[in-house]
N, C-alpha and C positions, 0 to 999 in steps of 0.2 A: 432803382427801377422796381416799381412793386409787381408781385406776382399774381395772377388771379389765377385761380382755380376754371378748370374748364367748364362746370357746371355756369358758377357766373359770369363768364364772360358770353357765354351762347345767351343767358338769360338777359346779357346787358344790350345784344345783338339784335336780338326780338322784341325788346322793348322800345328799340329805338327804328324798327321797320325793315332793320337790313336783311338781308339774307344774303347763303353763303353756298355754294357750289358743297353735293356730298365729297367728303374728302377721298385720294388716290389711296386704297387700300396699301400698304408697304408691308410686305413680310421679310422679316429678320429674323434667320435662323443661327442658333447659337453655335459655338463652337462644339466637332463631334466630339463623343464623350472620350472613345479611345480613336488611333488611328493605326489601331494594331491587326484588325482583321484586313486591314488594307494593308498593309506594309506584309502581311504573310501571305498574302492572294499574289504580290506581284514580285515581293522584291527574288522568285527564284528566276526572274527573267532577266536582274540587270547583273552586270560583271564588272568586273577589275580588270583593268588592260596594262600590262607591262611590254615596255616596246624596249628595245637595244639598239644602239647605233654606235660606230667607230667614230670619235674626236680626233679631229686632225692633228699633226705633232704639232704641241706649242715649243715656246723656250720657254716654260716658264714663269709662273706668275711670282712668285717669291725671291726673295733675296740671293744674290746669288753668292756661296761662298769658297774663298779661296781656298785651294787644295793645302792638307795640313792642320788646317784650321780647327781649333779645339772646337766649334761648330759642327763641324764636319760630317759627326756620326748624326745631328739631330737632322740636315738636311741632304741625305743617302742620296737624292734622287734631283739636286735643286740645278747642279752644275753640267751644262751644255744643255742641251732642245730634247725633248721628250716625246717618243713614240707615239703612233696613234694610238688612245687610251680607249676601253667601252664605256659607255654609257647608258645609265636605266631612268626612263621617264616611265612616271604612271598613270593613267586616266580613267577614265570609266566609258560604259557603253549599256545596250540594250539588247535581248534579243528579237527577233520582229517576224522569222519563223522558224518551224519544227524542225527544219532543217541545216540551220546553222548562217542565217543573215543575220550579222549587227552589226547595228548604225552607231558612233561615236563623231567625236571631233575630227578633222582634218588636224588639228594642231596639234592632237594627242600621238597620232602617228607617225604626221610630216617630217622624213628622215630616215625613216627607221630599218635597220637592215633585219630585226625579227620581230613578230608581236607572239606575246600570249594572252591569251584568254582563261582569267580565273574566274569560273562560274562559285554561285551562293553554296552548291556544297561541297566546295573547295576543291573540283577537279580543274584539272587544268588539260589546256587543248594550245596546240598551236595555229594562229589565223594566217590565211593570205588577204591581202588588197585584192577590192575588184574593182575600185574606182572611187577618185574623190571631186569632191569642186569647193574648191577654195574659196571661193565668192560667198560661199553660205557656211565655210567651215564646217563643211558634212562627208563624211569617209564612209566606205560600206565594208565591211570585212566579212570573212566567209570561212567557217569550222566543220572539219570533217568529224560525222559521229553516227554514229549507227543506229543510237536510240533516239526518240524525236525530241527535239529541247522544251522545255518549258517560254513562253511567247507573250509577247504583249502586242495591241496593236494602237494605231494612230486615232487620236479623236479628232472632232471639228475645233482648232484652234478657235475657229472663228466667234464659234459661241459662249466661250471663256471672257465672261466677266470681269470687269474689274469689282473685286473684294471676294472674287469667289475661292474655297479652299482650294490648296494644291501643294503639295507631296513632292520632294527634292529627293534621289536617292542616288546613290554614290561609292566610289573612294574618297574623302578626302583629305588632304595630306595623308595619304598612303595608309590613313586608320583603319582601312577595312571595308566592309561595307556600312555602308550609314544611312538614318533617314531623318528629314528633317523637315518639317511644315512649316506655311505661312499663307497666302494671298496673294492672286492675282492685284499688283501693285499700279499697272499701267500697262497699255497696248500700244502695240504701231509704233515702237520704238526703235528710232535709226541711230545705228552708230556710225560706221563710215562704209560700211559696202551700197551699191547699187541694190539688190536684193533684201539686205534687210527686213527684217517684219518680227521684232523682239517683242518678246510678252517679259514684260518685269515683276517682277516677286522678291517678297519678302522671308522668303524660306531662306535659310541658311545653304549659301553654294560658297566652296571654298576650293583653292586650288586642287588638284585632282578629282575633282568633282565633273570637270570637263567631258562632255559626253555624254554623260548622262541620263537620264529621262528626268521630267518633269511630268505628275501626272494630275490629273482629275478624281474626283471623289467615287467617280466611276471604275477607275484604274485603266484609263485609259492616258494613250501620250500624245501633250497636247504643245510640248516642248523638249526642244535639246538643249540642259545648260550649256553654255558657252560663256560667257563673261563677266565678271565682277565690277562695279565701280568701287574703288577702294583707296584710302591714301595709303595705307600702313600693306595690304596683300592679303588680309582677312577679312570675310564679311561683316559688312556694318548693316545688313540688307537691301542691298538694292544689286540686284541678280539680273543676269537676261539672258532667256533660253529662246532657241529661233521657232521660231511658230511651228506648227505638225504639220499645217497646210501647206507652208514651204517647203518641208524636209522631206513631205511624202512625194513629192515630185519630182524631187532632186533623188531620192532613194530609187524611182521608179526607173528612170534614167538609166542610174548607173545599173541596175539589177541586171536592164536590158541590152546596154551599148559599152556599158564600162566608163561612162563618159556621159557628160551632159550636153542636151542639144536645143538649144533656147533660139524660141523664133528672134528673127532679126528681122525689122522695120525697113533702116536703112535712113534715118533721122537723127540730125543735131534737135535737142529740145529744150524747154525750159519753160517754168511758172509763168502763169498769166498774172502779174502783181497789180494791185489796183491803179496804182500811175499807166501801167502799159496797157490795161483796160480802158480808160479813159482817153489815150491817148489814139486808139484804134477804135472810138466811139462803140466799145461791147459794153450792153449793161450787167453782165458778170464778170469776173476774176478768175474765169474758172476754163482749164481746158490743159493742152501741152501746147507752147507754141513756138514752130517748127524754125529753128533760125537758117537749119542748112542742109539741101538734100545733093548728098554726094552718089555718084554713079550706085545703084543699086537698085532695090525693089518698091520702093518709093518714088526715086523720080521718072523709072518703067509706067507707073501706073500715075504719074502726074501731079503728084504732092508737090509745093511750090514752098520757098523760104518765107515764112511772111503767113502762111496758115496756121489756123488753129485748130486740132485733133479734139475733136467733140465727143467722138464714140469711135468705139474698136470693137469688134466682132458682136454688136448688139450691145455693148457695156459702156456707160458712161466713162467719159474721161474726166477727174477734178483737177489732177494736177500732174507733173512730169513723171515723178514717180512710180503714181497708178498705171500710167501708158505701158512705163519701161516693164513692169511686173505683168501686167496682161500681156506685153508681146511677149517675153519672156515664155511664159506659157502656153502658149496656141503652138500650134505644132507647124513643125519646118516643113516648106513646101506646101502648105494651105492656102488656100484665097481668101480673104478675109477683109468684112464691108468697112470701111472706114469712113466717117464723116468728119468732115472738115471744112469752118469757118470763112471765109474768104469775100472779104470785100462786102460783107454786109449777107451774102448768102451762105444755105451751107449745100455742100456738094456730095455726094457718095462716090465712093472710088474703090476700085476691087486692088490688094494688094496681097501678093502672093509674097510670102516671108519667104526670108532666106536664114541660115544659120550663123548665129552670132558669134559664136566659137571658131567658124573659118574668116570671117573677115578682122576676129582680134587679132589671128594671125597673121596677117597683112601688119609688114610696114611701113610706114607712112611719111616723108620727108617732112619734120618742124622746120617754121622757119626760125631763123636767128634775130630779134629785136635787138635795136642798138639805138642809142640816143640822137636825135636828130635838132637841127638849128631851130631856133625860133622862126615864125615866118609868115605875113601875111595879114589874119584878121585873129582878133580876139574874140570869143561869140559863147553865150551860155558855159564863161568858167574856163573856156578852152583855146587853146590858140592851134590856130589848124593851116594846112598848108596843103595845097593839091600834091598828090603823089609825079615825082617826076624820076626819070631815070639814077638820077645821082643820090635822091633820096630811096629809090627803090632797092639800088646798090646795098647804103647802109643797112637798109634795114633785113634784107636778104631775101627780100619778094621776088616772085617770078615778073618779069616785062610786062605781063598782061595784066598785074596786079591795079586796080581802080580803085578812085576815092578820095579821102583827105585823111593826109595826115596828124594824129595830134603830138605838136610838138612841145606843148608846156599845160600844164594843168593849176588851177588854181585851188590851191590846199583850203580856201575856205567856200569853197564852190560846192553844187551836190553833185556835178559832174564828177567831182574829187570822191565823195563819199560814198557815190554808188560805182566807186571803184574803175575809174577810166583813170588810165597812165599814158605819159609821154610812150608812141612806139605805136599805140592804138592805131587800127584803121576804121574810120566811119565812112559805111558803103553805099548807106541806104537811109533816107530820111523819111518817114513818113509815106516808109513801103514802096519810095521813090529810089531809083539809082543819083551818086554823087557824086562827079566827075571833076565841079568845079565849086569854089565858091561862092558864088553868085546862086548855082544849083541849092546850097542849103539855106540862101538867105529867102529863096523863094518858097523853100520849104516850110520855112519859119512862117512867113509872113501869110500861108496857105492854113497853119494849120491855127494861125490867129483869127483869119478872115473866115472861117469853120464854127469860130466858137471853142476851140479845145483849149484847154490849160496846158498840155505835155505836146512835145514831139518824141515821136519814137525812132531813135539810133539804131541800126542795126551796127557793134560794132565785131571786128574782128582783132583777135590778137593769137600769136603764133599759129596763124591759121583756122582757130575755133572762132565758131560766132556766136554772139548772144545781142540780144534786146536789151536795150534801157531808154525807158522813157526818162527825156530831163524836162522840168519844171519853163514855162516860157514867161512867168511871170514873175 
């Protein structure tokens, strides 16, 4: 490929009549020279956290040797079951004010019958727990001291960049305090909590690093490390600390109740995927869509199985997610506008949240699935069978249970791929109740005579619902 120089290639542009749009000015600022007046501006705010806890008697992890035995003296302690032993775990943390709040891990303390806190010049304090939530692995702990601590505070995650600088500081592996830079790597990263919202980096996080702040060039905290991707248990960089916007809420919480109080809905939910778009004639993908409203503040205020959550308190809905994380937030016991999709309109509906933390505590009877006879009609991949008392039996549904059963699935079906097993119940076809077979063939043949590609299932299994549109062509 030859190269042209930018003078002639503009010259070859203009000669030939084209013209070109002024280019998007892009500024790239180089790496800072040091990152040392940062690293002395904050790091007297972050700590070293050693925690102690009693291990339960084992017998034993070593060989065990008979009494006598010219072995004997090398394994003093190997023969019969072994006392509860201590144990010392170490993490890191923040302080967040003059008075003695720091934020860390849950996982750094989870257990622990003491913590200490070794501040940057080298005093040490002993902390109490004021509260933790596990769901974001964020702990608050709390230091008696007379003089006011040295403090960092939370910045807007939000406006964290990707490629922007940012500042890792820590214990890790038990080295002391450390700092270590890198780059906003990626945002909006889930690992497997509900909560979720990781900011990824390249900075150097390694075990005992847990807890710790993440900061901006500002020296502000814009993250709590929490987790490595690793094969070996060293960084190879790729880090992820929980957003500031999450932690400062969760922090505010506990500062306040000792415990966290996340509004509750009151909704089964799930992605609007482009088949289950089309199959519900929406010209977006985009919304939470409501598979199941159980007794609560939702079906109070009239949310229906089958709608789609457009907006929550004035804020766009994109996806199940977003919802879960805005209700999460709005505060318990609030009325709050919701719009929601239905049947081609959309509707406003006032719903006063309830707390999500009392109804986890509810529980809940699963039902028991069990494989049931072939039986009936073959239809899009599935072999299906009305629900009747001797099948309701196996399968451990309540009498009232309605629908069709699937009793065989076909492995090369999309029915198969988009994950529908023998034990399923199909309830609802095309936002229709399904009592019989005859009921889904009309469904079929309804949503052919429509014009649509998909029919949408609503199916249930051990009592959870979800949506799947399957393919009718």
């Amino acid at each position: 490929m030859t190269r042209l120089r930018s003078g002639t290639l503009l010259a070859m542009a203009l000669s030939a009549g084209l013209a070109f749009a002024a280019p998007v000015p892009v500024f790239a600022f180089g790496a800072p020279e040091s990152f040392a007046d940062l690293a002395a501006k904050i790091s007297p705010s972050v700590v070293n956290i050693t925690t102690t806890s009693t291990v339960a008697a084992s017998t034993g992890g070593n060989p065990m040797v008979p009494p006598g035995s010219p072995f004997e003296d090398l394994f003093p302690d190997q023969n019969g079951p072994q006392g509860p032993q201590r144990s010392e775990a170490l993490g890191s943390g923040f302080v967040i004010s003059e008075d003695g709040y720091i934020v860390t891990n849950n996982h750094v303390i989870e257990g622990a019958d003491s913590i200490e806190i070794e501040f940057f010049s080298g005093k040490k304090l002993p902390a109490k727990l004021v509260g933790t939530d596990p769901k974001t692995d964020i702990a608050l702990l709390k230091v008696e001291t007379d003089a006011p601590l040295p403090f960092v505070q939370f910045g807007d995650s939000d406006l964290a960049r990707v490629g922007d600088w940012v500042v890792a500081m820590g214990n890790p592996l038990g080295q002391g305090f450390s700092v270590s830079a890198g780059i906003v790597s990626a945002r909006n990263r889930e690992l497997s909590g509900t909560y979720d919202d990781y900011l990824q980096t390249d900075a150097a996080i390694n075990r005992g690093n847990s807890g710790g702040p993440l900061f901006n060039m500002d020296g502000q905290v814009i993250g709590v490390n929490t987790a490595i991707l690793s094969p070996n248990g060293g960084s190879i960089g790729i880090g992820f600390s929980m957003a500031s916007n999450v932690v400062s809420k969760v922090v505010d919480q506990l500062k306040q109740f000792g415990e966290t109080r996340r509004g509750w809905l009151g909704v089964r939910i799930q992605d609007v995927t482009p088949d289950i778009a089309e199959s519900m004639g929406l010209t977006e993908a985009k919304g939470a869509l409501v598979t199941d409203v159980p007794d609560g503040p939702s079906k109070t205020a009239g949310i229906k199985p089958g709608d789609v959550i457009t907006m929550f308190a004035g804020n766009e809905v994109t996806d199940a997610n977003s919802l879960t994380r805005r209700v999460a937030d709005a505060p318990v016991g609030e009325a709050v506008p919701v719009v929601v999709l239905r049947e081609g309109r959309t509707e406003t509906l006032q719903v006063t949240l309830g707390r999500r933390e009392d109804e986890e505590a509810k529980a809940f009877p699963a039902a028991t699935p069990a494989p049931a006879e072939p039986h009936e009609m073959d239809i899009l991949g599935l072999t299906l069978a009305p629900l009747t008392d001797d099948l309701r039996g196996k399968l451990g549904l309540d009498q009232g249970a309605e629908g069709l059963v699937v009793t065989g699935v076909d492995q090369a079906s999309e029915a198969f791929t988009k994950g529908l097993r023998e034990g399923d119940i199909i309830t609802e076809a095309g936002q229709q109740k399904v009592l019989r077979l005859k009921d889904l063939q009309d469904r079929i043949q309804e949503a052919k005579s429509a014009g649509r590609k998909s029919l949408l299932l609503l199916i249930r299994r051990d009592g959870d619902p979800r949506f799947v549109a399957l393919s009718l062509e």
